[in-house]
N, CA, C and O of each residue as an XYZ file, in Angstrom:
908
protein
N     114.770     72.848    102.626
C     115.048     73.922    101.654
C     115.633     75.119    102.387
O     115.263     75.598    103.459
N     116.551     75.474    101.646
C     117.247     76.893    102.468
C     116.767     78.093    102.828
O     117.380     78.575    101.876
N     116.101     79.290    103.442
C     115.736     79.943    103.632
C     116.301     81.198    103.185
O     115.975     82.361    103.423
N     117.080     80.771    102.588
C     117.843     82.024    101.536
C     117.376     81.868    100.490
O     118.314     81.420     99.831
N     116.510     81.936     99.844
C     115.999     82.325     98.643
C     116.725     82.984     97.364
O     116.921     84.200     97.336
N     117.070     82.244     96.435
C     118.107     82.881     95.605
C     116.867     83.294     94.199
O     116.037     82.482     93.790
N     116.974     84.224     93.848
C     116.249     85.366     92.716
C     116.797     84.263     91.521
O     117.979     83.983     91.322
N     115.426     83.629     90.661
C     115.558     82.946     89.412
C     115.290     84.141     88.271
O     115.272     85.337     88.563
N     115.119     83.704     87.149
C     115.498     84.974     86.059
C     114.071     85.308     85.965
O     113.639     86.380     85.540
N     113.218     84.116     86.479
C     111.936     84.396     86.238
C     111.236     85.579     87.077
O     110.560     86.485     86.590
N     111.567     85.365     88.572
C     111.927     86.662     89.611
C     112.372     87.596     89.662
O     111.999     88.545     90.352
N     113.134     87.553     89.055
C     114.248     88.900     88.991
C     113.657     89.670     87.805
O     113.622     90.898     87.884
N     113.078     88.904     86.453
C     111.681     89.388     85.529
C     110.759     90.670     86.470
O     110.640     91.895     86.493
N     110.246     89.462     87.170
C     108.950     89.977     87.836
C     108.942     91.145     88.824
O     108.050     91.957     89.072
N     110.589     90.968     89.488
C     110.652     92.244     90.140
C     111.120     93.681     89.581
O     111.010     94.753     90.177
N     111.755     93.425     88.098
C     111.971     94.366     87.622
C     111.110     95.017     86.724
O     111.206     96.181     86.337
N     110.194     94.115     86.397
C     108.310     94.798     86.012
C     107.869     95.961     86.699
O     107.265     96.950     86.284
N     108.365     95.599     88.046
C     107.652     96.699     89.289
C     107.843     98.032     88.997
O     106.943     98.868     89.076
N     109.446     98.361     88.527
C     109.759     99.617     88.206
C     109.425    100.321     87.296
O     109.595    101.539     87.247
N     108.683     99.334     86.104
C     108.004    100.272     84.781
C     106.920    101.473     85.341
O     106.213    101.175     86.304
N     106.821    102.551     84.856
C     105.677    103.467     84.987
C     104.611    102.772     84.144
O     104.769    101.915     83.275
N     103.507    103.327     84.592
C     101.995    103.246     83.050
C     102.191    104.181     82.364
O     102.447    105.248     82.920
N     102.146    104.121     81.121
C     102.176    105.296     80.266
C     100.856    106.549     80.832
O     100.988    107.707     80.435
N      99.760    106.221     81.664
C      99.285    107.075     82.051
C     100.013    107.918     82.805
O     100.077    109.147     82.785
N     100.678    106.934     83.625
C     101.186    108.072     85.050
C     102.596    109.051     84.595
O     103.111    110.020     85.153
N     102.851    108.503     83.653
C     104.140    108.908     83.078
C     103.568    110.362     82.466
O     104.128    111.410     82.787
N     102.381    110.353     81.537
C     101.794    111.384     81.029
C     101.366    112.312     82.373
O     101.863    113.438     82.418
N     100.834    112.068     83.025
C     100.378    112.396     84.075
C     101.203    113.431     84.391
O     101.060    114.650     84.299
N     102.365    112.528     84.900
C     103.312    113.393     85.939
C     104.605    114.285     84.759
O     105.439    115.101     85.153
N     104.418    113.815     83.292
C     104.993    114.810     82.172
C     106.328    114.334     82.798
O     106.748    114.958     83.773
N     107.009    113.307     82.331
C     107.845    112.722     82.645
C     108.245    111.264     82.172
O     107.497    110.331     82.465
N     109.305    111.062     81.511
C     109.541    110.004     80.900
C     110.217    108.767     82.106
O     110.841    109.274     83.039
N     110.100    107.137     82.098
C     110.540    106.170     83.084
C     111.665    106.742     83.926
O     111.674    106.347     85.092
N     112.830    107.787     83.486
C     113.489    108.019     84.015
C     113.542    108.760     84.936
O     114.218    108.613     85.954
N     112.543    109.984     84.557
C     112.016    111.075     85.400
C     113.008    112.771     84.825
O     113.519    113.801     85.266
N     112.728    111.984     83.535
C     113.806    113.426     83.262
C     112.102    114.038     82.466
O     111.083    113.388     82.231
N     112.424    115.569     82.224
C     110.932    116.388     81.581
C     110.816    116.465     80.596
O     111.690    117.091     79.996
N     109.712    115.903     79.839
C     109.085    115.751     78.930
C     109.162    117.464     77.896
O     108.586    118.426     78.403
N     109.828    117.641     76.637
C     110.134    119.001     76.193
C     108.061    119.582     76.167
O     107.037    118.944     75.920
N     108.241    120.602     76.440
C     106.670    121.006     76.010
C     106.092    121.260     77.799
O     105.550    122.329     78.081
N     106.285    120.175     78.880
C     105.815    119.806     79.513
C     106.301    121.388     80.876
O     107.461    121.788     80.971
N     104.957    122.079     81.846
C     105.058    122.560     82.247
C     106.142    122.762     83.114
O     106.569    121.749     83.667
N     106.785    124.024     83.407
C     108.071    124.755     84.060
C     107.630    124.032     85.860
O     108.561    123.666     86.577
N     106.502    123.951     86.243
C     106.131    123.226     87.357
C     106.465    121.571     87.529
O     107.047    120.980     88.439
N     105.934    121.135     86.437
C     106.324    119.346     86.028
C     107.738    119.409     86.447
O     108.240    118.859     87.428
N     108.251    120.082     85.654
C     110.089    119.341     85.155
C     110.516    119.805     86.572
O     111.515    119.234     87.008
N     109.906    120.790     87.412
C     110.907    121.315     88.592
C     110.366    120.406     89.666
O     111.069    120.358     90.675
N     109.053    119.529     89.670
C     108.643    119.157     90.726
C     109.553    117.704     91.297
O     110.024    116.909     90.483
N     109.688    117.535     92.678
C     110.393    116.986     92.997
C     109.654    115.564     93.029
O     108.434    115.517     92.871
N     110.504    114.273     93.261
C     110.031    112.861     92.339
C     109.412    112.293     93.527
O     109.984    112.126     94.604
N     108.253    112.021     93.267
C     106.991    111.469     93.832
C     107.795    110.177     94.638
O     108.519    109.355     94.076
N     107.577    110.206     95.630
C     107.693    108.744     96.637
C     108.048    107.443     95.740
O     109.129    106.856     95.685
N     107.019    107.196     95.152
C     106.925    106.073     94.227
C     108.512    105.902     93.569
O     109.310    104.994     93.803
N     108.608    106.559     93.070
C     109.346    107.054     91.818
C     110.749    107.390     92.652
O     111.273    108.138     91.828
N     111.465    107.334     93.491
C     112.679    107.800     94.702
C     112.383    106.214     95.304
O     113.460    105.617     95.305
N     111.176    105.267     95.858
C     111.594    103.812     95.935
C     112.124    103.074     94.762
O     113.211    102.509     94.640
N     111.156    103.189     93.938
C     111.445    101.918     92.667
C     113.085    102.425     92.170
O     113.932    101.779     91.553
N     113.125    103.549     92.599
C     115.258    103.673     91.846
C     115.562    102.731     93.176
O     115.777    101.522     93.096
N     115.549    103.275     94.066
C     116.388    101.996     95.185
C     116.110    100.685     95.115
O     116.967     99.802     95.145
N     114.843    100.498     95.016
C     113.883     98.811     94.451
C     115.290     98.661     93.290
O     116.279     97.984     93.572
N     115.194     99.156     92.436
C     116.004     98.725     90.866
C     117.837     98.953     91.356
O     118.563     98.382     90.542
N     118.446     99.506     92.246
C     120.099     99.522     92.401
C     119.901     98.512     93.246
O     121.034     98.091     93.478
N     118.977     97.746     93.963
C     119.177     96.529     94.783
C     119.054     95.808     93.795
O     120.130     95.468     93.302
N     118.124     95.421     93.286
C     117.842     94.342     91.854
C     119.498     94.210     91.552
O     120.004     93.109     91.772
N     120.349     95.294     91.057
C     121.103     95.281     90.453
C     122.425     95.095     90.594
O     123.439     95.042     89.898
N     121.930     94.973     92.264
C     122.758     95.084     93.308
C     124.200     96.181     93.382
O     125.332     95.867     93.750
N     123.758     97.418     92.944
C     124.418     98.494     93.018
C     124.691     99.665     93.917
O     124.652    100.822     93.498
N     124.988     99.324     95.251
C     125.278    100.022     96.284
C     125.527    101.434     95.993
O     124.982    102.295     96.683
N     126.514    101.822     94.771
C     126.337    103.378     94.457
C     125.210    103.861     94.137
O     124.714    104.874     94.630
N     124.669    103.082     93.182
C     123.102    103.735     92.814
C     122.524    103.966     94.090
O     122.200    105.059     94.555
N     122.413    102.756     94.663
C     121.902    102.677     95.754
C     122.021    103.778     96.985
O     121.039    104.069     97.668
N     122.997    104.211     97.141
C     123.579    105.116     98.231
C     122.936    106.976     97.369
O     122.643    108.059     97.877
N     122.963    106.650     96.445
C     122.399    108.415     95.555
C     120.888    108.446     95.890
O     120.106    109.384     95.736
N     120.650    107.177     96.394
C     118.774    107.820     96.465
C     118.167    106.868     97.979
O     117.013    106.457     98.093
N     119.353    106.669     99.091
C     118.927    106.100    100.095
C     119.997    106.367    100.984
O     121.155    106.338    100.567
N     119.604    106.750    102.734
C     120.460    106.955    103.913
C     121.472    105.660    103.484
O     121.108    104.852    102.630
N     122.548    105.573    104.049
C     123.646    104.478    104.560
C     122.630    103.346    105.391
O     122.722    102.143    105.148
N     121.952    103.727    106.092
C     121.130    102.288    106.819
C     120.436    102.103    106.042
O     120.449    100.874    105.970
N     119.608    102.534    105.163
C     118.143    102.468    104.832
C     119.199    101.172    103.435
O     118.721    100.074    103.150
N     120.241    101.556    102.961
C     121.095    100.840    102.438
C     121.603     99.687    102.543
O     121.810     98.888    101.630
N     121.896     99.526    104.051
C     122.737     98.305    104.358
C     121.215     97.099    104.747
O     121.087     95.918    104.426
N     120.443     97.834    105.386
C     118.653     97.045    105.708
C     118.904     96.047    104.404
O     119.102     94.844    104.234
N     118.762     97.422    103.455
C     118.323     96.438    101.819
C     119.062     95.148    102.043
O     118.708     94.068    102.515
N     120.586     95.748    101.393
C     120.934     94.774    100.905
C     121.569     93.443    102.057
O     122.539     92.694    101.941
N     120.745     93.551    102.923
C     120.528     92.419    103.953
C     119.794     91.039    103.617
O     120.017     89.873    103.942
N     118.533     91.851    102.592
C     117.581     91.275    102.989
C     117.622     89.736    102.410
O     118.136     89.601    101.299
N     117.097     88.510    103.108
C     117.630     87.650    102.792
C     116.962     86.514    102.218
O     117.444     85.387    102.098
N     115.288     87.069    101.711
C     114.913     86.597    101.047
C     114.757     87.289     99.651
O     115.103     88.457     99.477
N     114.080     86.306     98.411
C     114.296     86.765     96.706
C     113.775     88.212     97.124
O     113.529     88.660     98.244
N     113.647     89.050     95.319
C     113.117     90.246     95.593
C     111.604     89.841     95.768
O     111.043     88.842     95.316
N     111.040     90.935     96.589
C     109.758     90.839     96.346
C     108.783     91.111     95.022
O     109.189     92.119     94.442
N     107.856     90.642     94.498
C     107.188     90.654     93.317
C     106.270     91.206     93.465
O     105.516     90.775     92.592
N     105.434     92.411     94.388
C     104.593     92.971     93.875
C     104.900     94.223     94.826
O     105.539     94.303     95.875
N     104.154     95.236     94.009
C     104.638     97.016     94.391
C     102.839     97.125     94.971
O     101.754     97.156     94.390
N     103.146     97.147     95.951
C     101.621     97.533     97.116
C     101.163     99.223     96.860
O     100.136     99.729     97.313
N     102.339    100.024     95.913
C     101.939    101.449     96.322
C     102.550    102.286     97.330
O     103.438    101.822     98.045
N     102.220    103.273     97.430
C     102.514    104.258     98.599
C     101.318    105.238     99.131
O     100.492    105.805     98.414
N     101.448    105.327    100.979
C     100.535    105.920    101.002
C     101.217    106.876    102.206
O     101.601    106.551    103.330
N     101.218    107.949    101.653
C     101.687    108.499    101.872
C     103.494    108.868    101.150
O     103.864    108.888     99.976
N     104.258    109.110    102.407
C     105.486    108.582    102.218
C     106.009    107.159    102.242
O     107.217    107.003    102.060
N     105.274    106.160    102.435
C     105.454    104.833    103.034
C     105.071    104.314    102.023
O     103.881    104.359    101.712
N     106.132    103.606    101.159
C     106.098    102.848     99.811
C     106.554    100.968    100.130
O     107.561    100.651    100.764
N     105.750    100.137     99.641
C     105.704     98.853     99.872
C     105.958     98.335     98.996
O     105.531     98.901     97.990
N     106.766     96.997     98.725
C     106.856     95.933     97.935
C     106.810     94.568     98.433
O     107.611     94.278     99.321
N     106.047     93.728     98.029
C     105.028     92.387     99.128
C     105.345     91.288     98.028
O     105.391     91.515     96.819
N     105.593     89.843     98.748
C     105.438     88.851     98.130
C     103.886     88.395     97.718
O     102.887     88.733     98.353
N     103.890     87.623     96.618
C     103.053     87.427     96.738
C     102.835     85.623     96.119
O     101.784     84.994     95.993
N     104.071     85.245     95.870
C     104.453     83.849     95.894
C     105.440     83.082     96.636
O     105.824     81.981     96.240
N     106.050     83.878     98.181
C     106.694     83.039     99.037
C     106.576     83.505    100.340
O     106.697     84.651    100.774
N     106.349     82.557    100.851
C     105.724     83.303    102.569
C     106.900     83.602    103.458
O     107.969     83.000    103.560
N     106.668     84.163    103.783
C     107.915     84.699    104.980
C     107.227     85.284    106.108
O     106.088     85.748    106.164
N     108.163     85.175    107.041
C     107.459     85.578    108.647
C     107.022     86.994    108.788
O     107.683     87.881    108.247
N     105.940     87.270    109.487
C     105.470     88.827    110.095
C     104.404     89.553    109.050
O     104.343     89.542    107.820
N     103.958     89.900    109.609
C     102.953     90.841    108.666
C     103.176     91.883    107.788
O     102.406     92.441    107.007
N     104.595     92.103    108.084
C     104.958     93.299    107.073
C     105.198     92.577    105.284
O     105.528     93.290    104.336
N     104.948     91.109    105.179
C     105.089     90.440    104.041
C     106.170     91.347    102.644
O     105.921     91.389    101.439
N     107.611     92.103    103.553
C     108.677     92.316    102.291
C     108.792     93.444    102.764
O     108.645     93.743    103.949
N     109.165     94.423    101.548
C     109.859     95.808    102.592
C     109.307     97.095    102.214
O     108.817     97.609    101.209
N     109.637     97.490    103.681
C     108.588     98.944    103.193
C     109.975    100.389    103.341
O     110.886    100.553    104.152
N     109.628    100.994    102.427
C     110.440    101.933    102.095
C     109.833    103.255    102.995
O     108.615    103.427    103.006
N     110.796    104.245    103.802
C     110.456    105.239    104.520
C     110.998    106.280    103.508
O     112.223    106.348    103.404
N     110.230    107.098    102.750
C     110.898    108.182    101.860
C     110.450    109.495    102.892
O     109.460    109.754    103.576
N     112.090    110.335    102.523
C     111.884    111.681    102.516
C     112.444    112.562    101.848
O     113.586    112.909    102.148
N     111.825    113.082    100.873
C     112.421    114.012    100.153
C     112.734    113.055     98.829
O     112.104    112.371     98.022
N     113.828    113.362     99.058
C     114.202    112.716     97.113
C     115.196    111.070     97.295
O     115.703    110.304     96.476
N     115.089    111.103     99.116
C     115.791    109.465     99.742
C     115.102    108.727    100.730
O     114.467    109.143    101.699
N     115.347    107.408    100.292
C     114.852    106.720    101.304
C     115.599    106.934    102.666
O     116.813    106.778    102.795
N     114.496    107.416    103.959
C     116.042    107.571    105.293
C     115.494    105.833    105.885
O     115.834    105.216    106.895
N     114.848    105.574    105.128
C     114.349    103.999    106.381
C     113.879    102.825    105.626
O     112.737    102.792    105.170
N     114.661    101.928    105.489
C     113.691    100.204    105.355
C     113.223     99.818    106.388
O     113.867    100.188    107.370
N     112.229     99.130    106.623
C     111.909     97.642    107.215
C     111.597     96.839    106.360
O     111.128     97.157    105.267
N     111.793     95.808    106.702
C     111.889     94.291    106.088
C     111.677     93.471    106.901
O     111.959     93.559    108.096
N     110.956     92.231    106.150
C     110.444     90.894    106.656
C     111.929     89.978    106.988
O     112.538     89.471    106.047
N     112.390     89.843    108.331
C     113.423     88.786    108.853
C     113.615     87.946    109.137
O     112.653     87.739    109.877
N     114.354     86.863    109.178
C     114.337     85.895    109.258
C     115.520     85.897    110.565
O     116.659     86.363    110.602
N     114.600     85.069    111.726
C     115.055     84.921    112.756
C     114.930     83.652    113.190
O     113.984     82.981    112.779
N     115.963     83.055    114.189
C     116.203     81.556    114.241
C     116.166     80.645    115.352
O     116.273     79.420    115.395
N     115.925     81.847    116.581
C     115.032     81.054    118.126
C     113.268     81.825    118.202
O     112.804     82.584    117.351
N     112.770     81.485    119.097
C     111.734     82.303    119.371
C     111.743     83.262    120.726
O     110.993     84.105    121.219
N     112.849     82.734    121.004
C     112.742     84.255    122.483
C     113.470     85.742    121.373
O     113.225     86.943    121.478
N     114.346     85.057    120.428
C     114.651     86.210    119.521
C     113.389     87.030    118.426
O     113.411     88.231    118.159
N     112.691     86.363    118.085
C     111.511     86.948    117.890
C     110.850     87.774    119.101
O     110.826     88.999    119.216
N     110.393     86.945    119.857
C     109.789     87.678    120.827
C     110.558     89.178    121.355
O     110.168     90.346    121.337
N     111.827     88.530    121.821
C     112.397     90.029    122.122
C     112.741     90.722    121.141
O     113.500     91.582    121.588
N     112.621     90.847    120.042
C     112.043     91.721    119.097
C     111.277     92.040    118.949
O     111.333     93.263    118.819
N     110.273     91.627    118.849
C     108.680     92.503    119.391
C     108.708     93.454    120.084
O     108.560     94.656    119.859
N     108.992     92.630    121.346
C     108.749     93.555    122.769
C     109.789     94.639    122.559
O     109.266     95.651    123.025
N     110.862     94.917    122.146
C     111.890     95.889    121.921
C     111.064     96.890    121.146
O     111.255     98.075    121.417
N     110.087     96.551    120.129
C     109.617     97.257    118.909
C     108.140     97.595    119.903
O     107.331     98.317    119.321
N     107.946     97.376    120.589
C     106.928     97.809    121.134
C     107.436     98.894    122.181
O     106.934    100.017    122.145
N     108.699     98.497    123.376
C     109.107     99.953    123.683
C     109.581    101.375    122.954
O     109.709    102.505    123.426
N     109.749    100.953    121.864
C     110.425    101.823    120.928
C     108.569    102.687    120.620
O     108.402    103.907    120.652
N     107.896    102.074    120.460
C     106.894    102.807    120.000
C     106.836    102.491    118.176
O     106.428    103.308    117.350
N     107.267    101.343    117.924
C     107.571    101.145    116.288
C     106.519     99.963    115.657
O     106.558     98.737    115.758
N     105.741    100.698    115.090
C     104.626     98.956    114.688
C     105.027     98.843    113.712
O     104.554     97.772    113.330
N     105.934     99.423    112.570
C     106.933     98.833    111.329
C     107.955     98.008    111.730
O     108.389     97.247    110.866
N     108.405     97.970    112.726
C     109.383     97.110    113.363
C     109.006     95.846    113.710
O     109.519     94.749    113.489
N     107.659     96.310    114.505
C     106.888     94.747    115.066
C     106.538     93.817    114.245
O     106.565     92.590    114.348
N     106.007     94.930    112.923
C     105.563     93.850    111.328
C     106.679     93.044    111.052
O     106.404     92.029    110.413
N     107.830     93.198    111.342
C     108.735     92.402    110.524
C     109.327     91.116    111.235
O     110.091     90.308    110.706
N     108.919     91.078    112.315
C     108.594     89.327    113.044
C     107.100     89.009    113.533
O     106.915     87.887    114.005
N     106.378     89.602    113.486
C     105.297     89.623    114.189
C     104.269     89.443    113.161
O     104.729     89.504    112.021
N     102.854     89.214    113.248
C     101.622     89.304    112.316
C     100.794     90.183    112.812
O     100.615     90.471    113.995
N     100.243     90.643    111.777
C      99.359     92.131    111.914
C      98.723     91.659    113.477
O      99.390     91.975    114.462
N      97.789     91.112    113.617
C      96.598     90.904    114.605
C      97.645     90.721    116.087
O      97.103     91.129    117.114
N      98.951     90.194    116.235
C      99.933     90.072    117.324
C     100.816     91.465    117.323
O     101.687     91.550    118.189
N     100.644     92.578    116.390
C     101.369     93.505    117.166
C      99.949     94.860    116.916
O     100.118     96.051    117.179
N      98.801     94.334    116.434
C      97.423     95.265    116.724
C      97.328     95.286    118.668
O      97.408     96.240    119.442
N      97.154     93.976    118.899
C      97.290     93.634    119.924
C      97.928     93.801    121.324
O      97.364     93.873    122.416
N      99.411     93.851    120.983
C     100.496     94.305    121.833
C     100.151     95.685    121.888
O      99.914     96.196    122.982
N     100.073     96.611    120.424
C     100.203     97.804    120.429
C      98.934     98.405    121.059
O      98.819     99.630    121.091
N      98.022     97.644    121.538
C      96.393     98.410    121.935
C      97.240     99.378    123.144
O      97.329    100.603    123.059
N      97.565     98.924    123.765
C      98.438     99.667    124.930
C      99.525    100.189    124.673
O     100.328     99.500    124.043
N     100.025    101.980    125.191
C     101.032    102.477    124.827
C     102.318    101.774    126.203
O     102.032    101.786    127.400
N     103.588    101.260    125.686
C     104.842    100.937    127.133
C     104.697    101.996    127.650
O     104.365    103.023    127.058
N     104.866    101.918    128.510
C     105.150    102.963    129.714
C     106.414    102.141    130.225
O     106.475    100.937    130.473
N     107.661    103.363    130.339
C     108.900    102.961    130.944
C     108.790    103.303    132.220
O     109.323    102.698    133.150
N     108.036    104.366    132.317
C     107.719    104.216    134.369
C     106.678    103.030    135.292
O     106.623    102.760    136.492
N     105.993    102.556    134.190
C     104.756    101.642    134.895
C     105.583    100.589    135.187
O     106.771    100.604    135.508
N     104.514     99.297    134.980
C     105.165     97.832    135.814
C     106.313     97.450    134.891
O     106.392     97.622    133.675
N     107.548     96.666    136.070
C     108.460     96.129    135.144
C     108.067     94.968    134.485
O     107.173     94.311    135.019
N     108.765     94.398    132.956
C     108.921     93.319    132.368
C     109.870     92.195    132.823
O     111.056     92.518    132.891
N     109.674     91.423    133.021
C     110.376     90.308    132.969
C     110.640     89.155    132.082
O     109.732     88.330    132.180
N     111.363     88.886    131.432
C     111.696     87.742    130.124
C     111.756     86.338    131.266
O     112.589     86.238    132.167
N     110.914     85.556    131.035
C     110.706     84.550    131.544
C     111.257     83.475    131.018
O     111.355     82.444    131.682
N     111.720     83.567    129.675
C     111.988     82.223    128.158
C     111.131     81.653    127.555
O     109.975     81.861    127.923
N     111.286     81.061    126.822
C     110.094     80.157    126.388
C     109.997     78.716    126.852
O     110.831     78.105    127.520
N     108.552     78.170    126.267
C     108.385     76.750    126.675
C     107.668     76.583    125.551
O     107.070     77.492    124.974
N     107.715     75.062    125.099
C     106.955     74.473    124.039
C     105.302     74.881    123.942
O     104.826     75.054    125.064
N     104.577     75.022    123.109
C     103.578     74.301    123.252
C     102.849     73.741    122.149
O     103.564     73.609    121.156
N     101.651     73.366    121.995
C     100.979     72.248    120.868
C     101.627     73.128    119.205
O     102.171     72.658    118.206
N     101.249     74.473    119.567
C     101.423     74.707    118.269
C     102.579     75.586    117.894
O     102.611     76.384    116.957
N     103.441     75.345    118.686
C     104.974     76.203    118.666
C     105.656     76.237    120.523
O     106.117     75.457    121.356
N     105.268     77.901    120.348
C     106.330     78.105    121.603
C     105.519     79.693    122.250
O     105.046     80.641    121.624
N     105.644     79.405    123.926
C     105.082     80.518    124.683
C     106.332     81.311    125.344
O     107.052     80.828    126.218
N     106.426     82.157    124.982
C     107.799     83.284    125.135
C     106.744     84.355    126.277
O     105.876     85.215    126.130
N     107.474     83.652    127.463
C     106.443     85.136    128.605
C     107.289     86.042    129.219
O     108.451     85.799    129.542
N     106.604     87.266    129.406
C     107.097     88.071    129.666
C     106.298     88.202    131.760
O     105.091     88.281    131.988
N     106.960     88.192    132.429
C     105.843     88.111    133.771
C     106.285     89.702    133.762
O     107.175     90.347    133.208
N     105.030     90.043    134.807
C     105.226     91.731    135.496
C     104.399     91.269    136.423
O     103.737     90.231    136.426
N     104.529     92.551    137.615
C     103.403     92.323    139.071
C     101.981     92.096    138.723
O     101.358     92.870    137.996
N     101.424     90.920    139.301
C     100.333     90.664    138.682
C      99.593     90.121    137.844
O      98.369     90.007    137.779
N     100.789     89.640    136.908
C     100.262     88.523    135.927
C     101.540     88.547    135.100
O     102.659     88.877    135.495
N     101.114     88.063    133.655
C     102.207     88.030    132.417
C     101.726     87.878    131.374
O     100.655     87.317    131.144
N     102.491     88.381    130.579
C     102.181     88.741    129.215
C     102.831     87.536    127.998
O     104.007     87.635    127.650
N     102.082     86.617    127.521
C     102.881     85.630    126.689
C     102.839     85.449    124.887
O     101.890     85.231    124.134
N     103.631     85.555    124.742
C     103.714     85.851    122.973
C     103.806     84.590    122.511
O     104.791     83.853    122.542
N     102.628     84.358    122.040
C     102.879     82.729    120.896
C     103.586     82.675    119.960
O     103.324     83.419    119.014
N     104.810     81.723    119.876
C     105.207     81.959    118.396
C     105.501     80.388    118.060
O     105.507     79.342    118.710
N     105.730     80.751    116.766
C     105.253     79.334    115.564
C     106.099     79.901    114.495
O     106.393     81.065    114.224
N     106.508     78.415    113.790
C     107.724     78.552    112.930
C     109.086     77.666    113.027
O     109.196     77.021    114.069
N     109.868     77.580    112.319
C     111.227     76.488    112.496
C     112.755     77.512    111.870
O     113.014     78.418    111.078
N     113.367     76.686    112.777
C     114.683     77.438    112.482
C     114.935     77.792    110.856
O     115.354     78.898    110.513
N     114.724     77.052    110.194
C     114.981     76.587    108.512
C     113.780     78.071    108.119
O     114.181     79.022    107.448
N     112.498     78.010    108.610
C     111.427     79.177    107.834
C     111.750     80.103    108.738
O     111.771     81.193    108.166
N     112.007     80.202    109.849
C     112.111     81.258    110.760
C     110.948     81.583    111.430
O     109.844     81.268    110.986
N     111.123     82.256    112.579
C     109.740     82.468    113.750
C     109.284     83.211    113.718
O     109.619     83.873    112.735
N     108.523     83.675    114.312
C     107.155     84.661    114.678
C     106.536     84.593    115.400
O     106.176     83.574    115.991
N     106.118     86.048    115.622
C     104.612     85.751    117.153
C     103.579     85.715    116.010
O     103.710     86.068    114.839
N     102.742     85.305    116.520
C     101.602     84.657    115.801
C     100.562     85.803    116.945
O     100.200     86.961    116.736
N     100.391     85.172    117.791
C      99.599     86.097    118.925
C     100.120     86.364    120.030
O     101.320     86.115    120.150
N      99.303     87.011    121.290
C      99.384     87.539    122.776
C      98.209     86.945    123.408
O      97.060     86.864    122.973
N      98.615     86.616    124.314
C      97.753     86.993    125.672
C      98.136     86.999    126.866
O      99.348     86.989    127.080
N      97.361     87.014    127.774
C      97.917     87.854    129.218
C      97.197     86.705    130.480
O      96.385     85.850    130.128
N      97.391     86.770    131.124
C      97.395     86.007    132.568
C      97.609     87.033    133.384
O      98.267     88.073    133.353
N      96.583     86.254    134.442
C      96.536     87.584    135.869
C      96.937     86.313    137.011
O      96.314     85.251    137.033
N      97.738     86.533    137.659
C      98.072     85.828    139.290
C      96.987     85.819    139.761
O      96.812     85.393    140.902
């Protein structure tokens, strides 16, 4: 089966559910689905600027629609091109926001990394950042994606090949670009995938990953070896 996932009407249903308000929150925030102000509704309401939530689900809905202009009025140029990358269906369920950091998660097709779909970086009234769940097609390319997302200092990055507990893990320790060097060693088979090591003085650091070209890879876990 292809790993491109093509959006059935039944999906494309379910992801466009996501964008309805509750008539509570709508009352709430004195504001109709669109976000225009409710007549009556306080001089504070109508001026307040649109809740996280409410600045994803418009970009969630110009991807649905696949409308790059929409799209570009309420998201950076990258946070844009991320989207409409992404190369599996839409995702079907809205996780919320906490904070600025708004999520939308599968919750009927598995895909690699712990970030399970894409998380929206809002600021202000635009998204400046996606990450998304990727689909990658060796395992030293996973791996050196990790490890890249781990010098960077990025555990949204790591989620999107990696699984929560394999970049909790990596991340217990901050990189240090002055400490010991890395070395990419490659990978080698093993029972339950593939060991992608990284050696440094003293031991090495090896990222398990598991997965097939067709579903795509992932680190699964870490561990370390001492000489």
């Amino acid at each position: 089966m292809s790993t491109r996932w093509l959006a059935g009407a039944a999906a494309t249903m379910a992801a466009a559910a996501l964008l309805l308000p509750s008539p509570a929150s709508a009352s709430a925030s004195g504001t109709r689905s669109g976000g225009h102000a409710v007549p009556g509704a306080p001089a504070a309401a109508r001026t307040a600027p649109a809740a996280p939530a409410t600045v994803a689900k418009r970009l969630f809905g110009a991807w649905l629609r696949r409308d790059r202009a929409a799209a570009a009025r309420v998201a950076s140029p990258s946070a844009v091109n991320t989207l409409f990358s992404y190369v599996y269906r839409a995702p079907d369920g809205f996780a919320g926001c906490t904070g600025n950091r708004c999520r939308f998660t599968h919750t009927s097709v598995r895909v690699p990394g712990g970030l399970n779909g894409i998380l929206m970086i809002v600021s202000g009234t635009k998204v400046n950042r996606v990450y998304e769940s990727r689909h990658l097609t060796r395992p030293s390319t996973a791996a050196a994606y990790l490890f890249s997302a781990w010098q960077k200092g990025d555990r949204d990055r790591g989620l999107e090949v990696a699984s929560t507990a394999a970049v909790s893990s990596l991340f217990r320790t901050k990189y240090d670009p002055a400490g010991v060097t890395y070395y990419p060693q490659g990978c080698t088979a093993e029972p339950k995938g593939f060991s992608c090591a990284y050696s440094y003085e003293g031991g090495a650091m090896l990222m398990h990953v598991t997965g097939t070209r067709s579903s795509g890879y992932e680190v699964r876990s870490i561990s370390y070896i001492a000489d």
